[in-house]
N, C-alpha and C positions, 0 to 999 in steps of 0.2 A: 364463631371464630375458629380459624381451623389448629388443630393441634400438633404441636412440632418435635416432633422425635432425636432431630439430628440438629444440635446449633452451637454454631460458630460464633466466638468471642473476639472481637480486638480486644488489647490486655490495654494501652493505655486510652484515658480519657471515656473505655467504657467497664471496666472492672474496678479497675483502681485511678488514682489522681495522682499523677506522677509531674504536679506543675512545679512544688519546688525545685524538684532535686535536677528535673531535665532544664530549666532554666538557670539555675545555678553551674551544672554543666558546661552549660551555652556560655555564661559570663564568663566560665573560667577558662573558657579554652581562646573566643576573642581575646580576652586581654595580653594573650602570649603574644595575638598581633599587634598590639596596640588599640583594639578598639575597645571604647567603653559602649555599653548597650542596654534600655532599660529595661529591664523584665519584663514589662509588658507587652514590649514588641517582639519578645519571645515564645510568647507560647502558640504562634502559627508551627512554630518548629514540633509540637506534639504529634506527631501522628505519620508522616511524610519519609521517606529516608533521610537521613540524616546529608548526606553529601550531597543530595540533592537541592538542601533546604539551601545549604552554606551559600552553595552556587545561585540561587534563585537571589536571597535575601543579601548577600554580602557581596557577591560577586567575583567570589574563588573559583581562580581556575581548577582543574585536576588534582594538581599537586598541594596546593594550600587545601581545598575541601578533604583531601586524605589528611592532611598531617593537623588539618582542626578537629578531626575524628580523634585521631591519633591522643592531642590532649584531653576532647570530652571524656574518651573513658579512661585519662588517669582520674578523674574526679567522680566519675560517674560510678566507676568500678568500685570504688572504696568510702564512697557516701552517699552519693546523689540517688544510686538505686534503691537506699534506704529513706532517703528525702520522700517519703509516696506515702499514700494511705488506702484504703479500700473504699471503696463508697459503699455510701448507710444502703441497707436490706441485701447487698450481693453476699454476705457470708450467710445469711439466712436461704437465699435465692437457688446458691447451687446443692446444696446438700437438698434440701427437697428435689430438685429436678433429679438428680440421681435414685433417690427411693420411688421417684416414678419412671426410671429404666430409661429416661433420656439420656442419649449420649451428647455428649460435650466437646470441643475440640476449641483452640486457640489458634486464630491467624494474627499473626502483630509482622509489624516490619522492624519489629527490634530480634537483636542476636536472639537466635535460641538461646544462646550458654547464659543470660541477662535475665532469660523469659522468664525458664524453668527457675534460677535461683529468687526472683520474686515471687512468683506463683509459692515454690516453698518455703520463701521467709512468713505469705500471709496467712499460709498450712491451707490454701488450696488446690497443690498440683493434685491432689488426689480425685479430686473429683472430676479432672479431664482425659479423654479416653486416649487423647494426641496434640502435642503441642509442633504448631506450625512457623517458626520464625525464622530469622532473616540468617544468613550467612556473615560472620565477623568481617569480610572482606566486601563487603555491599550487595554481593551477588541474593539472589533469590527472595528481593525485598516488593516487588509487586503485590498487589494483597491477590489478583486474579493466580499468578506463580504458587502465592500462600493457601489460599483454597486447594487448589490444583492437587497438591499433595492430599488434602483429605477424601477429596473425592470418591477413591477409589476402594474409601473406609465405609461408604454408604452406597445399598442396594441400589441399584437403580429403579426401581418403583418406589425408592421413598426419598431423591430426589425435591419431590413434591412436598414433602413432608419437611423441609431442612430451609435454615432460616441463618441469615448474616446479622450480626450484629455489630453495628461501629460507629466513631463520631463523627467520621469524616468522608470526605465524596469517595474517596477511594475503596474506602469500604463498599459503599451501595455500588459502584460500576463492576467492581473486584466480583460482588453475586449475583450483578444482572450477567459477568461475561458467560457465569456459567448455568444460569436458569434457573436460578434458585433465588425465594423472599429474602426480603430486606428488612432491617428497622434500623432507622437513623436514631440514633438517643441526642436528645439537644442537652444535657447535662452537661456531656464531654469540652471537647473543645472544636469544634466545626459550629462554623457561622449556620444560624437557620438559612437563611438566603444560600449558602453552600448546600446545605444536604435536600431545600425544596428542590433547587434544580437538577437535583441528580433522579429525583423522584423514588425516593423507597418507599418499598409496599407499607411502612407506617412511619410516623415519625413521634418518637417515645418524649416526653420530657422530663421524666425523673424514674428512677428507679422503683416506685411504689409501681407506675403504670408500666414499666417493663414485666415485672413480677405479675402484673396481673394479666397481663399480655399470654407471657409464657405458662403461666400457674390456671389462667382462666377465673 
């Protein structure tokens, strides 16, 4: 199994569970329009840009997908971020990959300013070398955009060496754009039937077999 030097994290659905708080979000910022929504049909919204989702799933034009943002994070900013929790073995998981000289980076399509202050409510930013996220105005939310930025942090003969982690399709396309391995985690929130067809070089199902993945 070959050994990974260089790896990239999505931060929701595959570090931490961010289902209540982003769902609770979600309700709160519909109901400004008037719609009520079950949670359950919310948590497609994990992973995707946000104004994208609004528009796919509710059917907001421009202006309403801005100004549902706009409510998510009165709610998100001042609770919802805190609505989250780590999944069992990653606080174990990245402190060893560090005492073995791995470096670490984060691509999320959430704001930086969001990333970093979760990363350090869970006392993990420390262990990443670069965090990669989105722009507060939508810009720079691709996760292929979000690599992109890292790239230029790893040699190019170890390339080969460097490995995506994420729950969702966009992840695994995001590291095939740039040639570099995959692991889809099916823990997260991305359908199996989502992340078979995207084809990542593994496909994890809990975080015991990511650690061993990575740890060997």
């Amino acid at each position: 199994m070959k050994k990974y030097k260089h790896i990239i994290f999505d931060l929701d659905g595959t570090l931490t569970d961010p289902g209540l708080g982003i769902t609770n979000s979600i309700m709160y910022s519909l109901k400004k329009f008037g719609i009520e929504a079950e949670r359950s049909d919310l948590y497609k919204f994990i992973g995707p840009p946000l104004r994208e989702s609004f528009n796919l799933y509710f059917g907001f034009d421009k202006d309403q997908a801005e100004q549902a943002v706009v409510y998510y994070r009165e709610y998100f900013s001042e609770k919802g971020m805190y609505e989250n929790e780590i999944y069992p073995g990653v606080s174990d998981l990245l402190p060893e990959l560090n005492r073995q000289n791995r470096k670490l980076y984060i691509a999320t399509s959430k704001p930086q300013e969001y990333s970093l202050r979760i990363l350090e409510h869970f006392g993990i930013l420390k262990y990443f070398d670069f965090v990669s996220g989105s722009n507060m105005d939508g810009t720079m939310s691709a996760k292929s955009d979000l690599i992109e930025r890292i790239i230029p942090l790893i040699d190019n003969g170890e390339l080969n060496c460097t490995i995506m982690i994420g729950d969702r399709s966009y992840d695994i396309e995001g590291a095939r754009h740039h040639g570099i391995d995959s692991a889809a985690v099916l823990y997260g929130y991305g359908e199996r039937s989502e992340l078979e067809d995207v084809r990542p070089t593994y496909l994890i199902e809990s975080t015991a077999k990511l650690t061993s993945l990575l740890l060997g």
